[in-house]
C-alpha positions as CSV (number, residue, x, y, z in Angstrom):
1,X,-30.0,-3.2,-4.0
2,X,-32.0,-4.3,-1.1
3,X,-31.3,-2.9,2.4
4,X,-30.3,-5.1,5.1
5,X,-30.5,-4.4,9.0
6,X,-27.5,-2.3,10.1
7,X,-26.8,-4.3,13.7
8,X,-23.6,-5.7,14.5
9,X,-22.4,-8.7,12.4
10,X,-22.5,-11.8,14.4
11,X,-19.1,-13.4,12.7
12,X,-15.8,-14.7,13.4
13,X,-13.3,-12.2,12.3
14,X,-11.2,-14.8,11.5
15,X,-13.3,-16.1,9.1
16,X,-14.3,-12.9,7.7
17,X,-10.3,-12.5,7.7
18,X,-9.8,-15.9,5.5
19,X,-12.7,-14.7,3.5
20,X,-11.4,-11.3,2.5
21,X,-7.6,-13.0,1.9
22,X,-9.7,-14.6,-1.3
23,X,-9.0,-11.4,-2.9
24,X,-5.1,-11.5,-4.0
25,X,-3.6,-8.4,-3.9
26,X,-0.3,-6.8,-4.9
27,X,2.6,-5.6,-1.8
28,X,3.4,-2.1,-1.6
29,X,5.6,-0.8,0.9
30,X,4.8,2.8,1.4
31,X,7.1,5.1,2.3
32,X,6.9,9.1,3.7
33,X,8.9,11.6,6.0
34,X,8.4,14.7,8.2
35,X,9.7,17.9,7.6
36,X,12.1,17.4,10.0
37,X,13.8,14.3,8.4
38,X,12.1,11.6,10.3
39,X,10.9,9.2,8.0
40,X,9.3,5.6,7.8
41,X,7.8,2.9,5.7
42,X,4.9,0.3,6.5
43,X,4.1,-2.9,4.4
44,X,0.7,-3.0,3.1
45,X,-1.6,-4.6,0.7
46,X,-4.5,-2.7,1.1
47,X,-3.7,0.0,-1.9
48,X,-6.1,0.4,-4.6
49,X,-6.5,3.4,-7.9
50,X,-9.6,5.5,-7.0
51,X,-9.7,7.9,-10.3
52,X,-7.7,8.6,-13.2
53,X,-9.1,12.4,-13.2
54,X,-8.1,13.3,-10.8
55,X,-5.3,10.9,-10.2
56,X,-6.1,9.2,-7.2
57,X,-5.4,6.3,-4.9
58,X,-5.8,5.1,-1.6
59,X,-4.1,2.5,0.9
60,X,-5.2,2.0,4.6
61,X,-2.9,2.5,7.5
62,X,-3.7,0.3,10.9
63,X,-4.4,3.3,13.5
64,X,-1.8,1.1,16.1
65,X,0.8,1.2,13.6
66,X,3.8,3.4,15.2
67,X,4.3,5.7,12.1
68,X,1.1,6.9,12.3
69,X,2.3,10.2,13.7
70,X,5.0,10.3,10.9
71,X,2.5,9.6,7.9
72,X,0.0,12.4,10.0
73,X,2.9,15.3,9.5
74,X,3.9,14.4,6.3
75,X,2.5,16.4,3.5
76,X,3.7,14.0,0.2
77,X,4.1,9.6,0.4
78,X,5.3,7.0,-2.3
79,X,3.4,4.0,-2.7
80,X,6.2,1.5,-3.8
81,X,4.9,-1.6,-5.6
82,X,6.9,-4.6,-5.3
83,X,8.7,-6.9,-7.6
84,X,8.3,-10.3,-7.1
85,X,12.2,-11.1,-6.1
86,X,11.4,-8.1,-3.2
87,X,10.0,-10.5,-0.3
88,X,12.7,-9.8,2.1
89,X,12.0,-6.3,1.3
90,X,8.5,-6.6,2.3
91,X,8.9,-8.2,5.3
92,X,11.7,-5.9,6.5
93,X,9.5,-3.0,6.2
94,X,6.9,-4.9,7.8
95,X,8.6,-5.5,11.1
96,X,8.9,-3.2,14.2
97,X,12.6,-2.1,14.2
98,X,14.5,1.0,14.7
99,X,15.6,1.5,10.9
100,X,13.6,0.0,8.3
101,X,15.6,2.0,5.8
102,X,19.2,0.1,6.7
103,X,20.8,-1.5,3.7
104,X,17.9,0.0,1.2
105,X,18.7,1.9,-1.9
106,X,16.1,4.6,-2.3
107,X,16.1,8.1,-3.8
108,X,14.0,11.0,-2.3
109,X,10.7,11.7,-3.9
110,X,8.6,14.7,-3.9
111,X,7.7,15.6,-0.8
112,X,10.8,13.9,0.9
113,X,9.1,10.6,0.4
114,X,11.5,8.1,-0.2
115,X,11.0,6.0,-3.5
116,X,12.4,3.0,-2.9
117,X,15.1,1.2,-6.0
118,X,14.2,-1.8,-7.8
119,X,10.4,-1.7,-7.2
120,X,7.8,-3.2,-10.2
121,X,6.3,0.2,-9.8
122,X,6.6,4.0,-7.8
123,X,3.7,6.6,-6.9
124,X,4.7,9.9,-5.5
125,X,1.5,11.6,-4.0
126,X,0.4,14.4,-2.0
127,X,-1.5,13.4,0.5
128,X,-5.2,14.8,-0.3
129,X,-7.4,13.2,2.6
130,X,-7.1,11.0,5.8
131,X,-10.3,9.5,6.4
132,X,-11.1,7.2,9.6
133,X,-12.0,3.7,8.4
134,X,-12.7,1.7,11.7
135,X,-9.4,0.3,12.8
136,X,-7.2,1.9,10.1
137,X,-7.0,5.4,8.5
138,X,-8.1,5.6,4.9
139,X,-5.1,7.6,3.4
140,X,-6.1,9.2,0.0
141,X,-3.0,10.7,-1.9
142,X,-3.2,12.4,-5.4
143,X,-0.3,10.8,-7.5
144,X,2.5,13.7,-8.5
145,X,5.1,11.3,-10.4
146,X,5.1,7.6,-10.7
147,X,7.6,5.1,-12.7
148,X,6.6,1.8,-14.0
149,X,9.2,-0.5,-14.5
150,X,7.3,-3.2,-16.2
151,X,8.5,-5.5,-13.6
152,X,6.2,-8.7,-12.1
153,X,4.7,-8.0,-9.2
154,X,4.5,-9.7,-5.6
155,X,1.1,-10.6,-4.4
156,X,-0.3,-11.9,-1.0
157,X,-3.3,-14.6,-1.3
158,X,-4.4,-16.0,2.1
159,X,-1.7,-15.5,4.4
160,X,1.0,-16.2,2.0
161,X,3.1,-14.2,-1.0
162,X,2.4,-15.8,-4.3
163,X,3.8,-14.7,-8.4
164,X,1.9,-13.9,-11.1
165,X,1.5,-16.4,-13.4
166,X,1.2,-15.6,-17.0
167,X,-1.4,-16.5,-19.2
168,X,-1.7,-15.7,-23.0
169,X,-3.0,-12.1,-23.5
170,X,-6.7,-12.2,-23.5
171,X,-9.1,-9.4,-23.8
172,X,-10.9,-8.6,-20.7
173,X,-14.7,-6.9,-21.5
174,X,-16.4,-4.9,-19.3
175,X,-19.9,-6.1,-18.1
């Protein structure tokens, strides 16, 4: 790989924005609580598997979010992949409001996370690392339990939710 000059980029972050919303990713809403009770839950896309051994994943919290201190004292969080009927669900955890939780079915998770009913997916973790990524926290958690419920997922592609839509099964190969 060749080395490029490490100055400052010189782009709209807007565009760069657009650019990165090429890349269609599935919703989460992940959930976590203190050991005092306190708990909340953010909406974010920005979740990805790091290693199967050890089994690892990551997902990126905005360092302005207000749960920061929350997801800072808890020791255990559940990443909870959304179906694709769950938009109101996404963007109910997504607002600012004094119980996110309100009218949700969940079930408490290791940890006291809260694992969230219904969801195409659920990953308990203890939290293993928080890393500082620029304007967001790199949280890296090491997945306890986890249910899949072979469910579709939701997925966000520039600005907007959008379905999976099926195609016959085709092998993928590596390159």
């Amino acid at each position: 790989m060749t080395q490029k000059n490490c100055t400052e980029p010189s782009f709209d972050s807007r565009m760069l924005r657009r650019a990165l919303g090429n890349f269609a990713t599935g919703v989460t809403i992940v959930t976590a609580s203190t050991p005092a009770g306190e708990r909340t839950g953010v909406t974010a896309n920005s979740f990805n598997s790091v290693s199967l051994d050890p089994p690892l994943i990551l997902w990126s919290l905005d360092k302005r979010s207000g749960s920061c201190a929350i997801f800072e004292q808890a020791s255990h969080f559940a990443v909870n992949t959304l179906a694709a009927d769950q938009i109101e669900l996404s963007n109910q955890f997504a607002r600012s409001h004094a119980d996110k939780f309100a009218g949700v079915a969940w079930r408490p998770g290791v940890g006291g996370c809260c694992v969230l009913e219904g969801c195409a997916a659920s990953l308990e973790c203890a939290k293993q690392q928080i890393i500082d990524g620029g304007d967001h926290w790199i949280m890296i958690g090491r997945v306890l339990e986890f249910e899949d419920r072979r469910l579709a997922p939701l997925l966000y592609h520039q600005g907007a939710y959008s379905m999976v839509s099926p195609r016959p099964h085709e092998m993928c190969h590596e390159r």
